[in-house]
C-alpha positions in Angstrom: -69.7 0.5 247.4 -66.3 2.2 246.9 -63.3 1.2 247.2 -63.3 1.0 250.5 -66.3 -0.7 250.2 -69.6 0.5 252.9 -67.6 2.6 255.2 -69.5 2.3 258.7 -68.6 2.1 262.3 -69.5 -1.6 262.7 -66.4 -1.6 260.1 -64.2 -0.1 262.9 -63.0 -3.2 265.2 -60.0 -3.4 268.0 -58.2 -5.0 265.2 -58.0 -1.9 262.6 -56.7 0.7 265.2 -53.2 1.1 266.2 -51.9 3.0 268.3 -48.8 5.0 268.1 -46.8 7.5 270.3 -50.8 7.9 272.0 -52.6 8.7 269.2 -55.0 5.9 267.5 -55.2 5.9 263.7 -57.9 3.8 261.7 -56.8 1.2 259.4 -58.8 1.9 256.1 -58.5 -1.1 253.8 -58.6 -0.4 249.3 -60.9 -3.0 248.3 -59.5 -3.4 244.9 -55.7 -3.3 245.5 -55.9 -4.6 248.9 -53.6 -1.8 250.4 -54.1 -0.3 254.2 -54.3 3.4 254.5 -53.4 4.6 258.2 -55.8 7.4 258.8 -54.6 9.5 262.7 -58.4 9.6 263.6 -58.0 13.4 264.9 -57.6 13.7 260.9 -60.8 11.4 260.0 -62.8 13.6 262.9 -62.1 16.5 261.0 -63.0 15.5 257.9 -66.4 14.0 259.3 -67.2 17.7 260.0 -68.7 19.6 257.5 -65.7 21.3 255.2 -64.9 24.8 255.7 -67.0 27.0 253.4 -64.1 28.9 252.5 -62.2 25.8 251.4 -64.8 25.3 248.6 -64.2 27.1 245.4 -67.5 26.3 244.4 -70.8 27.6 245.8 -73.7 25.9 245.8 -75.6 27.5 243.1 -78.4 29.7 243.8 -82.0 29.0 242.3 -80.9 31.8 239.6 -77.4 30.2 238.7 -79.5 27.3 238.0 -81.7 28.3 235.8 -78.9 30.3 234.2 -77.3 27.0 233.6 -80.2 25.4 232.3 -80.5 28.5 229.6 -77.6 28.1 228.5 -78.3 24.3 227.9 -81.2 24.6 225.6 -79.4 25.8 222.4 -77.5 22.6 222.4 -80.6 20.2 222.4 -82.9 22.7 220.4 -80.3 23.9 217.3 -81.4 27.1 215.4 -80.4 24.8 212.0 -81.8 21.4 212.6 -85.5 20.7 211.8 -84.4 17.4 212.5 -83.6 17.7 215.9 -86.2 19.9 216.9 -89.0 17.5 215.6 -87.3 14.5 217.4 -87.6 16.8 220.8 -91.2 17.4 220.1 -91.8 14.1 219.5 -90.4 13.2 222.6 -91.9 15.7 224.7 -95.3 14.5 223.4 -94.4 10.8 224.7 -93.7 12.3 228.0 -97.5 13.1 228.1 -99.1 10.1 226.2 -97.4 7.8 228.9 -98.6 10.0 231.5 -102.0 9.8 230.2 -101.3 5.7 230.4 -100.0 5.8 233.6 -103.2 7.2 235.3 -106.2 5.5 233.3 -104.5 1.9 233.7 -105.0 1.6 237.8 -108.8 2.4 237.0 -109.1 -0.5 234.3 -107.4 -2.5 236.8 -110.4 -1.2 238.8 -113.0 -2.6 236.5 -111.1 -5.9 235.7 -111.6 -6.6 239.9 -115.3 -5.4 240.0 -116.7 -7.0 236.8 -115.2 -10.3 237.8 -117.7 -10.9 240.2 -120.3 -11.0 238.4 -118.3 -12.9 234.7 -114.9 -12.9 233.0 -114.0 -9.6 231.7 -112.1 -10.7 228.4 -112.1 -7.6 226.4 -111.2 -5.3 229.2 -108.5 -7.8 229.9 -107.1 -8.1 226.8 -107.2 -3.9 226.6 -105.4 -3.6 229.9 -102.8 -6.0 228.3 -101.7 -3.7 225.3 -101.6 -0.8 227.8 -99.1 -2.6 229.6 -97.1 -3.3 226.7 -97.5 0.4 225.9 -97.0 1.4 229.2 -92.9 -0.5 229.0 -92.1 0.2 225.5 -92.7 3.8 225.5 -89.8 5.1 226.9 -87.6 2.6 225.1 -89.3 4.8 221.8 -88.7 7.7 223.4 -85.2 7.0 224.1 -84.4 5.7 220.5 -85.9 8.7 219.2 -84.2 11.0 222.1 -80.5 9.8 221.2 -79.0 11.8 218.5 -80.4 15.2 219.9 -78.0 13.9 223.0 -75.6 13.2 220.7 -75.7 16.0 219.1 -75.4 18.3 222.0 -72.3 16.1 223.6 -70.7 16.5 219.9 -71.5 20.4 219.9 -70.3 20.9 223.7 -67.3 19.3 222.9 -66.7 21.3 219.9 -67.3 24.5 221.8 -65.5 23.7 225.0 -62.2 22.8 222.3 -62.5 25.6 220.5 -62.6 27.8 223.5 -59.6 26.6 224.7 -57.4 27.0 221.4 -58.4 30.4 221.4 -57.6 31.1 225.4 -53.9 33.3 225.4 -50.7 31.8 226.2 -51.1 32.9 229.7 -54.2 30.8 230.7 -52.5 27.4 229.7 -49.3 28.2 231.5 -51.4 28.5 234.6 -53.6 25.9 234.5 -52.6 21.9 235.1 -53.4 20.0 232.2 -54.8 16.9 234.3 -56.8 19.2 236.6 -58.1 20.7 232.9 -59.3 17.9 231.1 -61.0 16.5 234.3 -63.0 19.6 233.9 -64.0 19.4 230.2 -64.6 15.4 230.8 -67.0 15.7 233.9 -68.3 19.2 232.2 -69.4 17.8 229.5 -71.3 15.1 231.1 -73.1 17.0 233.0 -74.3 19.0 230.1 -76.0 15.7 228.3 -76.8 14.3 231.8 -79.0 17.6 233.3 -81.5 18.1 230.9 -82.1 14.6 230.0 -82.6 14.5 234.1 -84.7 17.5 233.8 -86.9 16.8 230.7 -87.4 12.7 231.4 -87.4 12.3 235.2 -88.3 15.4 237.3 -91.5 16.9 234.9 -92.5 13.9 234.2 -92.3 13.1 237.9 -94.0 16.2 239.2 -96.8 15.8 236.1 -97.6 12.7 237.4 -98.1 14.0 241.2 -100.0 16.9 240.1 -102.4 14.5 237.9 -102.7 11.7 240.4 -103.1 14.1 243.1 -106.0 16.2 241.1 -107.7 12.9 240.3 -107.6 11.7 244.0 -109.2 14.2 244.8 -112.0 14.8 243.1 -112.8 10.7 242.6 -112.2 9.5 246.2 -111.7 12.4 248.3 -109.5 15.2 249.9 -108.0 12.7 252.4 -106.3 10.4 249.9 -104.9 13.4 247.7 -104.1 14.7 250.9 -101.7 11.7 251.8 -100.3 11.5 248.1 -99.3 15.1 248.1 -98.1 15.4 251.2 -96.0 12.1 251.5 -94.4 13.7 248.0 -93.8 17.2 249.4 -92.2 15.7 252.7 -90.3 13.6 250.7 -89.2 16.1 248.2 -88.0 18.5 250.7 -86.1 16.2 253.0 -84.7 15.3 249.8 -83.4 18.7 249.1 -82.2 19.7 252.2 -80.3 16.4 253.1 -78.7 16.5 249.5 -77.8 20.4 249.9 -75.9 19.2 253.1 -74.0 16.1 252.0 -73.4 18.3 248.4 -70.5 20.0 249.8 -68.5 17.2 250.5 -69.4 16.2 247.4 -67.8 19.7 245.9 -64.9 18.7 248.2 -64.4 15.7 247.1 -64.7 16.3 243.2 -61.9 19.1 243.9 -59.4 16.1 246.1 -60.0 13.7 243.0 -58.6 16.0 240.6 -56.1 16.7 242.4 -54.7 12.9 242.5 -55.6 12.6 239.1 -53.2 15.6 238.1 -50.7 14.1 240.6 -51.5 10.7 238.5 -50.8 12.3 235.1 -47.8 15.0 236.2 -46.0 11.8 237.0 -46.7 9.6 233.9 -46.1 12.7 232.1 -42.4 13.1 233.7 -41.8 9.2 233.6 -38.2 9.2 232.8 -37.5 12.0 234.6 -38.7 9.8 238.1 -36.5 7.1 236.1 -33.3 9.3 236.1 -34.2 10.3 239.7 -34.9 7.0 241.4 -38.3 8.9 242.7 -40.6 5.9 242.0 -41.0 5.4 245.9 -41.5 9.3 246.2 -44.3 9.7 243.5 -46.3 6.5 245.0 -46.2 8.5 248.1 -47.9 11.5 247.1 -50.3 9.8 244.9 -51.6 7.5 247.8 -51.6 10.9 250.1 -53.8 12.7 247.2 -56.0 9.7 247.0 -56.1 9.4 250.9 -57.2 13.0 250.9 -60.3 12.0 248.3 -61.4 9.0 250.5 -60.7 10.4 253.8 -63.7 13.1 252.3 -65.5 10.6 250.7 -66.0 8.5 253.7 -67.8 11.2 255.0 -70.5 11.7 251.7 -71.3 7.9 252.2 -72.0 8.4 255.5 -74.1 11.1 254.8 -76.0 9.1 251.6 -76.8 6.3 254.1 -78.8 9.1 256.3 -80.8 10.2 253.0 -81.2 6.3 252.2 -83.3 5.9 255.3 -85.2 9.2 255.6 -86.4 8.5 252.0 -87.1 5.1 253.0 -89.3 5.9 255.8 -91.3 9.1 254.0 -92.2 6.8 251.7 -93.4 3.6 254.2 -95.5 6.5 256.3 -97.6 7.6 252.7 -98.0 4.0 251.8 -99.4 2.7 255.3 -101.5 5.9 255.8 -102.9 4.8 252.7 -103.5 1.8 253.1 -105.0 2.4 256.5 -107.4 5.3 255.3 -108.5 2.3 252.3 -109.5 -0.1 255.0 -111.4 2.2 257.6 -113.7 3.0 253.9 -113.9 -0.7 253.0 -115.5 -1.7 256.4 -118.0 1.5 256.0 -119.3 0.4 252.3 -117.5 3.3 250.9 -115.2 1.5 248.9 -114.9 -1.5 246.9 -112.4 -4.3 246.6 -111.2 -2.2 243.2 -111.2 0.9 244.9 -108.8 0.1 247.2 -106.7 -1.6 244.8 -106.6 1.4 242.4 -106.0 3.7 245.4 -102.7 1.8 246.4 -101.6 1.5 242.9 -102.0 4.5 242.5 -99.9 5.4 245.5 -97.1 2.9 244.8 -97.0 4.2 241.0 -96.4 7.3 242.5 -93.7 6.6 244.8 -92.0 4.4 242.0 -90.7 7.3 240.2 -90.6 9.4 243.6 -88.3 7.2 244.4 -85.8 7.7 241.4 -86.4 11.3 242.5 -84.0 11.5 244.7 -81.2 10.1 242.9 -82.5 12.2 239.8 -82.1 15.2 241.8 -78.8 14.1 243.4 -77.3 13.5 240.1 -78.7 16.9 238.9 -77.0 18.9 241.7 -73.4 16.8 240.5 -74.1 17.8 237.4 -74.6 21.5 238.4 -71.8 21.2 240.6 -69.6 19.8 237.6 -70.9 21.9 235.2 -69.9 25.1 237.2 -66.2 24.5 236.5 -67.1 24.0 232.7 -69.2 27.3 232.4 -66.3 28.9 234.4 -63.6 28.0 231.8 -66.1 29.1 228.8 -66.6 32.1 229.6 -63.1 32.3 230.5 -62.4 35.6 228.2 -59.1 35.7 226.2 -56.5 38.2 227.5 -55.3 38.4 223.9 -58.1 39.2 221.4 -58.1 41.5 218.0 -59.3 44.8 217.6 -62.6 45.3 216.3 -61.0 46.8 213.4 -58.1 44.2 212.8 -56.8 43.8 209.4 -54.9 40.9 207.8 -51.5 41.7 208.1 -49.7 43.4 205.0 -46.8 45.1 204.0 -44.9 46.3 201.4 -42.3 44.2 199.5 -41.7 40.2 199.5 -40.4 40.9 203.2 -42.0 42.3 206.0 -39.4 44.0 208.7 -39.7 43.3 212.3 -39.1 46.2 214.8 -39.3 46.7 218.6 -40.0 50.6 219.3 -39.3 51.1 223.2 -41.0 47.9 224.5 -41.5 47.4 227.9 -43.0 44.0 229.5 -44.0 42.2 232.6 -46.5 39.6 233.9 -49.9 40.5 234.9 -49.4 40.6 238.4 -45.8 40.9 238.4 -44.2 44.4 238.4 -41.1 42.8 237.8 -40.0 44.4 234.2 -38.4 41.6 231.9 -37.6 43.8 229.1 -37.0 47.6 229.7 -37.6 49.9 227.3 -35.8 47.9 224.6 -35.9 48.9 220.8 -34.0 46.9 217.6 -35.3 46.6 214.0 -34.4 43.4 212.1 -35.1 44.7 208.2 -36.3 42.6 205.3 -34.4 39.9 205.0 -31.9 40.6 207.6 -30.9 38.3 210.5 -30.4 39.8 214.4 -29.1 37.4 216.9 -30.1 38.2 220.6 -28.1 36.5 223.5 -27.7 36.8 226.8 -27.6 34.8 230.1 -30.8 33.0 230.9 -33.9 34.9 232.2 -32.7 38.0 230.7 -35.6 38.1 228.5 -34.9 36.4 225.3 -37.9 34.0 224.4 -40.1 36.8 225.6 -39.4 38.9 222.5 -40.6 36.0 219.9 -43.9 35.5 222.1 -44.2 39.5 221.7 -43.6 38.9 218.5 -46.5 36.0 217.8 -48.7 38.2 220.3 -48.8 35.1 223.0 -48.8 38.8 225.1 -49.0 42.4 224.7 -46.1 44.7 225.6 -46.9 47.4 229.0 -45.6 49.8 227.1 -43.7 50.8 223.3 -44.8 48.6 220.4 -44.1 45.7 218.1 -44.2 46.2 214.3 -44.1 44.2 211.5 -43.8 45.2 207.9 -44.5 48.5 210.0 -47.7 47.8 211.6 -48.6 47.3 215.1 -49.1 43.9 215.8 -52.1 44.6 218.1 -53.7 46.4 214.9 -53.6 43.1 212.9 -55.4 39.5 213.1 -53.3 37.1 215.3 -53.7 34.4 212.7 -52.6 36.0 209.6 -49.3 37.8 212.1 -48.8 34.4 213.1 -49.4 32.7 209.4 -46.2 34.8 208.7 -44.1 33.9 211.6 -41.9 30.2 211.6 -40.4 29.3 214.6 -38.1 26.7 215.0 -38.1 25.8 219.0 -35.3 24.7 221.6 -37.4 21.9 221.9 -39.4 20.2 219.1 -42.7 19.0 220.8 -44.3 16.4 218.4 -47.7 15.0 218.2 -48.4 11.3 218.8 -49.2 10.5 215.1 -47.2 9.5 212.6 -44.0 11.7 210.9 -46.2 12.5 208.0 -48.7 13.9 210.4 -46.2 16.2 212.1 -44.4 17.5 209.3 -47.4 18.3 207.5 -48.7 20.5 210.1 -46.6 23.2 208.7 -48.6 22.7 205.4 -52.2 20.7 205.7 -52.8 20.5 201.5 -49.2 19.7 201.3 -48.2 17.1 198.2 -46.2 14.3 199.1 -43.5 15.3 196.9 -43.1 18.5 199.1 -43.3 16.3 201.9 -40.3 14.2 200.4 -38.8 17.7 199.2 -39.0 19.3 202.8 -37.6 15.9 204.7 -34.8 15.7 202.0 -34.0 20.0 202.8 -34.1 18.8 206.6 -32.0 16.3 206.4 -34.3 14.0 207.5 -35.5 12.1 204.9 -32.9 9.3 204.8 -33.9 8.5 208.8 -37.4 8.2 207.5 -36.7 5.8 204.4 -35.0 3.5 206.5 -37.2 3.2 209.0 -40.0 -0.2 207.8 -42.7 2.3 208.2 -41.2 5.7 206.7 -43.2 8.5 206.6 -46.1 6.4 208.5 -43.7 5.9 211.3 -45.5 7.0 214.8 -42.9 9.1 217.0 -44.8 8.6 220.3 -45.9 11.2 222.8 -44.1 13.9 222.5 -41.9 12.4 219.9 -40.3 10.0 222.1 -39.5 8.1 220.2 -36.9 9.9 218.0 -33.8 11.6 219.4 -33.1 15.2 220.0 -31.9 15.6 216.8 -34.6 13.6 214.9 -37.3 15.9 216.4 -35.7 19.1 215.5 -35.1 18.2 212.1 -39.2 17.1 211.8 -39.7 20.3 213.3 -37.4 22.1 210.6 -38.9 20.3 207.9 -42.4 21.5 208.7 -41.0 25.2 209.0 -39.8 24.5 205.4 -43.0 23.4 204.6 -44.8 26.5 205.6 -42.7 28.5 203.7 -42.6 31.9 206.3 -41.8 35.2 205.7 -40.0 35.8 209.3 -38.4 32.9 210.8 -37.5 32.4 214.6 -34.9 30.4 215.7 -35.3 30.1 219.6 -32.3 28.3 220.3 -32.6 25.3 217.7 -29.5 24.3 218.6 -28.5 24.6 222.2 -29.8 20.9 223.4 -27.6 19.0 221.0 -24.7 17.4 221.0 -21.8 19.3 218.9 -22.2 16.7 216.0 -25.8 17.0 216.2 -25.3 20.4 216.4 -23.5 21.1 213.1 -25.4 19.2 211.0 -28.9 20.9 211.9 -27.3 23.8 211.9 -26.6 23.2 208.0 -30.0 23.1 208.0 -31.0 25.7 209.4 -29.0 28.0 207.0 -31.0 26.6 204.3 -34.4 28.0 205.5 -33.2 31.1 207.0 -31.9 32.4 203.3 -34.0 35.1 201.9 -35.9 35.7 205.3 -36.4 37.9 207.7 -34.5 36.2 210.7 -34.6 36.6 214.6 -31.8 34.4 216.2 -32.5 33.7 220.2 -29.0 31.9 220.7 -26.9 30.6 223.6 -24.1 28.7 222.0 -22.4 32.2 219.9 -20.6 29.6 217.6 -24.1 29.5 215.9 -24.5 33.5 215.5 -21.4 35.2 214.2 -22.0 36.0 210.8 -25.6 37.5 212.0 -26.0 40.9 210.8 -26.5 42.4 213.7 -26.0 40.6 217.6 -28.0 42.4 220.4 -26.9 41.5 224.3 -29.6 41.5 226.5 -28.9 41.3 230.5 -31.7 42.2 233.1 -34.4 42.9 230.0 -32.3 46.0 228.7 -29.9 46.0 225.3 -26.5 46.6 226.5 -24.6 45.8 223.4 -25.2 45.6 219.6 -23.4 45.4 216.9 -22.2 42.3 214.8 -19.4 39.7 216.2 -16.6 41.5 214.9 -17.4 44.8 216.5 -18.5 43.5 220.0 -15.5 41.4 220.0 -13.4 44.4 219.8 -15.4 46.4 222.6 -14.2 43.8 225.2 -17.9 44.1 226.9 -19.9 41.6 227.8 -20.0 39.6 224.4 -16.9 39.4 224.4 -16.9 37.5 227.7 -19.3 35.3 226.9 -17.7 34.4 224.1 -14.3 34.0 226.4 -16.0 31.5 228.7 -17.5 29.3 225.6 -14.1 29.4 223.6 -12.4 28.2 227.3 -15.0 25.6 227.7 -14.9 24.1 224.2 -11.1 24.1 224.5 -10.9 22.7 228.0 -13.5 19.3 226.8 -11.5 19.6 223.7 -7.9 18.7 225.8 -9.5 16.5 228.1 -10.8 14.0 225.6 -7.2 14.4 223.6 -8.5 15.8 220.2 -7.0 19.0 218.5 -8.3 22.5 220.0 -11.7 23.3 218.9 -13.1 26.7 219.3 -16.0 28.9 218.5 -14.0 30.5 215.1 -13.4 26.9 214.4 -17.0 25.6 214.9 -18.4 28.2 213.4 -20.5 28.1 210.1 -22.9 30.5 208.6 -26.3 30.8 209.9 
């Protein structure tokens, strides 16, 4: 039904339209949470019309997209290393035809039940007809017992696929995509998958088996005329079927793309819940949700409308075939060409065929959802990485305990974007040296450490480590060697054992101890009634600031890196906070190769070497000492914190504090 429940004219009464400034607008009532949704009717006209074509990002798949899609089904449900599931699909194949054989020799001993009672009781044909009926029900429940792990198996191994895909999508992709919009994708994708050849194998050939076999025996045991009416009642049933559900498909394909669309509005929100908290926006985000779902229904108002018109040209096809049958039955009765069990195998016949006919339709609806659903899916798989090794790739190695790090003339924008973040920009950071690179925001900072991880590749120069071109080398083993230490610590919902072992998955627990302790967290976690089984929430929402970073420090300890990056670790905490991570911090960053991406300077002066970057170009190196001297733009940068710090410092009546003051080693 809906939510709105059977959306019809005889729903529309003087009592649910308003009018207002001339226009009228239909009152749409939500039969589960009971809320009104005024819909301007020159808005509901519209969307009665078919949708644009060029709205829809999906076209309806041609007859070859659709058999493309069914290829690429078939290695899920028949597995190159499974004997097991291959036996347990021709098992069930062969019931398909066993019940088929069932389904057209029990009307006949039906037959013979009708024409031997005349003349005694027909016990042992009775009896036999009996266990075929038992036969005839329990089959498919056999079928479908056998049946279920292949389906399993293919959900688990389209799941596995579709998840592994993803991880190995670039950076890129998953900053463009919404993550609601995503997963609705993946959910109704892999669905579809289990749902379309299960449709396929156990509705539609069994289905048009049955036709062709009833049909075929029609004819040549009563006549052309009666396997005229079968097949023709099917074929005019079939492609009223297919053209009505073509037609009412794109609102279908509309629809799906509206629903998403509230559902990402759903989760963006949830997602940013104490950010609409801070904001007072809880008003403002109930509004766009109920305009996305008022989109959705507005379009799905029109699909039921639609259905209802398929409902009754079905309907009638299939009262035609059966009275036409039945009529054709009688005229042979009256001329002696038939007897009583004649014509009762004849209609039984007919309505056994229009029994799964009828299904048809809804088999066939449901398979051209699932194409539609599974068009997205096959979209994103064969989504290719922009980001991919070389044929030739290597694990990364290099001379020495410590690898360097070196930018040689690096150039970089977005694809799409000629706008140059960094220009031409070159820096080494040797082994077991620390660089510092600051600089207002979006001057191109954080873009050197995801150059550096190969997130992206530069437009032009080139990124060594340990003197090799990143792009020559195997992202996992470059990024094996890389620790970074973010701005903001994004945890998993687990537990704090969970998250700091992600920097080591055969860790001990006495490293696990060790690494907490080094952090400075460990004393947070044995106080807490759970300790180290302590879920931090979504996100880690349930620590503070500097709980997270320190989790997220301890898990860089655990993974033990050769090159450390610290992009801004520090720069969302409070001073206090601030100091005592930074302690930290110093710990893990002795005897690596260190890249500092800092905003408070306080955190960066005994760096070996401090690079400014404005407008994606180096206009200053050299270490705090020297660009102080220079007076250039480090040094005012370093003017405007000092004044800051010494301006909160006065207003809340403690003793000057500046950067020299604050300062400790990194």
């Amino acid at each position: 039904m809906g939510r709105f429940g059977a959306v019809g004219m005889k729903q529309v009464r003087a009592a649910d339209m308003e009018e207002g400034g001339g226009n009228y607008t239909l009152m749409l009532k939500d039969a589960k949470s009971r809320h009104k949704y005024q819909v301007p009717l020159s808005k509901l006209s519209v969307a009665l019309k078919p949708p644009n074509f060029d709205e829809l990002t999906l076209k309806r798949p041609a007859w070859s997209t659709a058999l493309m899609m069914i290829t690429r089904l078939i290695p899920y449900y028949w597995t190159k290393n499974s004997f097991n599931i291959k036996v347990r699909v021709i098992i069930s194949l062969s019931i398909i035809f066993f019940s088929k054989g069932i389904n057209l020799y029990v009307p006949l001993l039906f037959k013979n039940i009708i024409n031997e009672a005349t003349i005694g009781v027909p016990m042992k044909t009775i009896m036999f007809y009996g266990l075929l009926l038992i036969i005839q029900k329990s089959v498919w429940d056999i079928r479908d017992v056998i049946f279920q792990p292949v389906t399993d198996s293919a959900t688990r191994n389209v799941s596995l696929e579709t998840f592994d895909h993803l991880q190995k999508l670039s950076l890129s992709f998953h900053h463009q995509k919404r993550t609601g919009a995503m997963i609705k994708v993946i959910e109704r994708g892999t669905n579809s998958i289990v749902t379309l050849l299960s449709l396929l194998l156990f509705n539609i050939f069994p289905t048009l088996l049955e036709l062709a076999t009833v049909s075929v025996f029609l004819l040549f045991t009563y006549g052309a005329t009666f396997a005229f009416i079968n097949l023709s009642s099917c074929v005019f049933y079939i492609m009223f079927t297919l053209t009505v559900t073509e037609w009412r498909n794109q609102f279908r394909r509309l629809a799906n793309r509206k629903e998403s669309e509230a559902s990402d509005v759903r989760m963006d929100s949830l997602s940013n819940f104490e950010t609409i908290k801070y904001f007072t926006s809880e008003e403002y985000e109930l509004k766009r949700y109920d305009n996305a779902l008022l989109d959705y229904f507005i379009i799905n108002a029109k699909a039921r409308i639609t259905y209802f018109f398929l409902n009754v040209g079905q309907s009638t096809i299939i009262t035609i075939g059966t009275v036409m049958g039945l009529l054709f039955c009688t005229y042979g009765a009256s001329a002696g060409a038939l007897t009583v069990g004649d014509i009762i195998a004849i209609n039984t016949y007919i309505a056994q065929m229009f029994q799964p006919l009828a299904w048809l339709g809804t088999s066939y609806r449901m398979i051209i959802q699932s194409f539609t659903d599974m068009e997205s899916l096959i979209e994103l798989l064969e989504t290719k990485p922009e980001i991919v090794d070389e044929p030739n790739a290597l694990p990364l190695l290099y001379e020495g305990t410590l690898p360097s790090v070196e930018f040689r003339n690096v150039s970089f924008s977005y694809k799409n974007d000629d706008r140059l973040l960094l220009d031409d920009i070159s820096f080494v950071v040797p082994p077991g040296k620390s660089v510092a690179i600051v600089g207002p925001t979006g001057a191109g900072k954080s873009t050197i450490f995801r150059l550096l991880c190969r997130f992206y590749d530069v437009k032009g120069g080139q990124v060594l480590v340990g003197g090799k071109d990143v792009r020559d080398v195997q992202q996992i083993s470059l990024r094996q060697a890389i620790g970074v230490v973010p701005q903001e610590a994004i945890l998993f919902h687990d537990t704090i054992a969970y998250n700091l072992a992600f920097g080591k998955r055969d860790c001990s627990d006495e490293e696990l101890i060790e690494a907490a302790k080094r952090a400075q967290i460990y004393d947070f976690i044995d106080q807490s009634p759970e300790g180290f089984s302590t879920v931090v929430g979504e996100r880690g929402l349930r620590l503070s600031g500097g709980e997270k970073q320190r989790v997220s420090i301890a898990r860089t300890i655990l993974k033990n890196p050769d090159i450390l990056i610290l992009d801004e670790a520090t720069s969302a905490l409070d001073v206090s906070t601030e100091k005592k991570i930074q302690e930290s911090l110093n710990d893990i960053s002795q005897g690596r190769t260190t890249l500092v991406i800092a905003h408070r300077l306080s955190t960066i002066i005994n760096c070996d070497e401090i690079l400014v970057l404005k407008d994606g170009s180096i206009i200053e190196r050299g270490n705090h000492q020297q660009l102080l001297a220079a007076q250039g733009e480090y040094h005012h940068l370093w003017t405007q914190q000092a004044d800051k710090i010494s301006s909160n410092s006065n207003s809340s009546n403690n003793s000057t504090n500046s950067p020299v003051n604050n300062s400790y080693r990194l």
